[in-house]
C-alpha positions in Angstrom: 136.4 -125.5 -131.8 135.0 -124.7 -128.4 137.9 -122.2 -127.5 137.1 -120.7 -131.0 133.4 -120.4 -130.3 134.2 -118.7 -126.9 136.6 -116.5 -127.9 134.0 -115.2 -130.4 131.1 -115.0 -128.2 133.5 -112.8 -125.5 134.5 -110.6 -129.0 130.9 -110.0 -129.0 130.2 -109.3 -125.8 132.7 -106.5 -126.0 131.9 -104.9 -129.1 128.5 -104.4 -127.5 129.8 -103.0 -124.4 132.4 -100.3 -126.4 130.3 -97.0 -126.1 129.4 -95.5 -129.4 129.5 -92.1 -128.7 132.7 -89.5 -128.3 134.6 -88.9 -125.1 132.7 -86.0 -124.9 129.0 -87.1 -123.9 130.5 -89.5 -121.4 129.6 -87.8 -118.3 126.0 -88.0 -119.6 123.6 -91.0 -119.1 122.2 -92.4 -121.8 119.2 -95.6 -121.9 120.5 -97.2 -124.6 123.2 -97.1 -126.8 121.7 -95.4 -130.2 122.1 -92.2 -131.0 119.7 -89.3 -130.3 116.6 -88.8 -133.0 116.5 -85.2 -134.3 114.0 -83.1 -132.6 110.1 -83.7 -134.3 108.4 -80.7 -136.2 104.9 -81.2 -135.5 102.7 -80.0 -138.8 100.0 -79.6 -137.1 101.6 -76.5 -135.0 102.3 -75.0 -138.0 99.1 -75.2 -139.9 97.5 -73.6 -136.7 99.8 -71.5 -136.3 98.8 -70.0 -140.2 95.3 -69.8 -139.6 95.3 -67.8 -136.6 97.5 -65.6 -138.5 94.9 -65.5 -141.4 92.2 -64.3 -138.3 92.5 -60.6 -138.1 93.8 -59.3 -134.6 90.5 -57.2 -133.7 88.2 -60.5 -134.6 90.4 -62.9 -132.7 90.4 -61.0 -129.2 86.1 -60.5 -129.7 86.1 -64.3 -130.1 88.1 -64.9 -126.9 86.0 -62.5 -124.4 82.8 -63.3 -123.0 80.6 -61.3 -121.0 79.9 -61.8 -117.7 76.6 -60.8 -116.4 75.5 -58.6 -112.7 73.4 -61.7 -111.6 76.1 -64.4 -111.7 77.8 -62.2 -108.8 77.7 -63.6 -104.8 78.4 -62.3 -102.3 80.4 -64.8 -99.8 78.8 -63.0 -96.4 74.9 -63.3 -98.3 75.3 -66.9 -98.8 76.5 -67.7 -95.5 73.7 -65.4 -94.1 71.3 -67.7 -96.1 72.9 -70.9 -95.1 72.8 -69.8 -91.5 68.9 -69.0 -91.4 68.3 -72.0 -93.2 70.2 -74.0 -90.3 68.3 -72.0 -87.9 64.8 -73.4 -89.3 66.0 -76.9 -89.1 64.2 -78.1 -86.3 65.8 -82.0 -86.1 69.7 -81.1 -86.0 70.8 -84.7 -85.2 68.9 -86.0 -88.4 70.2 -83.9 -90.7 73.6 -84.6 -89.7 73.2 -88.4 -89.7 71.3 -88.4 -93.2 74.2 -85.6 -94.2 77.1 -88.5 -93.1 75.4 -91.1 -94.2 75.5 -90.0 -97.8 79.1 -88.9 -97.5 79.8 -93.0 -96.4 77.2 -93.8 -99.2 79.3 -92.0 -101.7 82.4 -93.2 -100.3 81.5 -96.7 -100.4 80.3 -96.6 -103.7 83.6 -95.3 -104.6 85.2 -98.3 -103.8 83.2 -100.2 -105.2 83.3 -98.8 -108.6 87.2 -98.9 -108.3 87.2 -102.6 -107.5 84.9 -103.3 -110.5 86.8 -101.4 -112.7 90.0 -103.4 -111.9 88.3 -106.4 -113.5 89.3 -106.7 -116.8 86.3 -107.2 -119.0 83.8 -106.1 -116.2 83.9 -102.1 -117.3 83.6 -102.9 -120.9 80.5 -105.0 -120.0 79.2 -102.3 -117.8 79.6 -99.3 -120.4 77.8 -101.8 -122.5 74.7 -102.3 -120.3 75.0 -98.8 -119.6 74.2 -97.5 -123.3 71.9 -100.6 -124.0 69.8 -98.4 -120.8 70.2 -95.2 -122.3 68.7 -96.4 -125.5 65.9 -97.5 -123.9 65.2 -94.7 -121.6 65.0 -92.9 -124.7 63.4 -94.8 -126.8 60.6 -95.7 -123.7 60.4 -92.1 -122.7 61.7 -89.1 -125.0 61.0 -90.6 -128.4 57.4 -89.9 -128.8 55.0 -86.8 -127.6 52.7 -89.1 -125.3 55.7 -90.6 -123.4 57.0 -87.7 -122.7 54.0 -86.3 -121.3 54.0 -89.7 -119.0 57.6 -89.0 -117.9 56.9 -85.3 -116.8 53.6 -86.3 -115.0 55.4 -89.2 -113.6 58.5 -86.4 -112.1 56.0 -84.5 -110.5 54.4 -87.9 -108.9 57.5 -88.3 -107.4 58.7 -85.4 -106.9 55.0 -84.4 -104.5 55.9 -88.0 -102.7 59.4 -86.6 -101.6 58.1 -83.4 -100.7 55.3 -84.5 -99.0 52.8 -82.5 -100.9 50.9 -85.4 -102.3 
């Protein structure tokens, strides 16, 4: 009975190991042994397809161009100039630079940070939570009604003298 049982199980390990396919796609490498699906036609190619046909040619082209406008335009050599005379009015060089590669650590930091939280697993979810639960608020506190958005703009220009030093 044993003899019987392994002769059987060795008659199935070789009928799975017999390739199904013809001599002739040997040389190729397959994953697994079932035979190749039929290529997909996607339905929604062809319905788009049809309704950019129904579009006639003059109407499709006008929806595709946009115009660009004369003030859009820099020049590279301007902008430099500008950035240059601007440099030149900076009187504390050194503290511009440090506050300049201090934000670039600042922003790198924070980078990391926001990777290694988002490798947590329920951490992100919880965060994109708090993060609309603020959103509502902040409108709700500050864009909702007439008189607190009045608040919020007089409270931007508060803040906005404090930084500039105009206060």
């Amino acid at each position: 009975m044993a003899t019987a049982a392994s002769s059987s199980s060795s008659m199935v390990a070789t009928a799975v190991l017999i390739p199904r396919f013809p001599a002739a796609s040997v040389g190729t490498t397959r994953c697994s042994a079932l035979p190749p699906l039929p290529p997909r036609v996607s339905t929604a190619s062809l319905s788009f397809s049809s309704s950019v046909k129904l579009i006639p040619e003059s109407k499709r082209f006008s929806l595709l161009q946009t115009k660009a406008s004369e003030e859009t335009s820099v020049d590279a050599g301007d902008l430099f100039a500008d950035l240059k005379e601007k440099w030149d009015k900076v009187e504390d060089k050194t503290t511009v630079v440090l506050y300049g590669g201090g934000a670039l650590v600042a922003v790198w930091l924070s980078s990391i940070l926001i990777g290694a939280i988002n490798s947590v697993p329920l951490l992100p979810k919880i965060m994109e939570l708090v993060g609309v639960g603020y959103t509502g608020w902040f409108i709700y506190r500050y864009l909702l009604f007439k008189s607190s958005r009045k608040e919020l703009a007089t409270d931007i220009e508060a803040l906005k003298n404090k930084i500039t030093g105009t206060e």
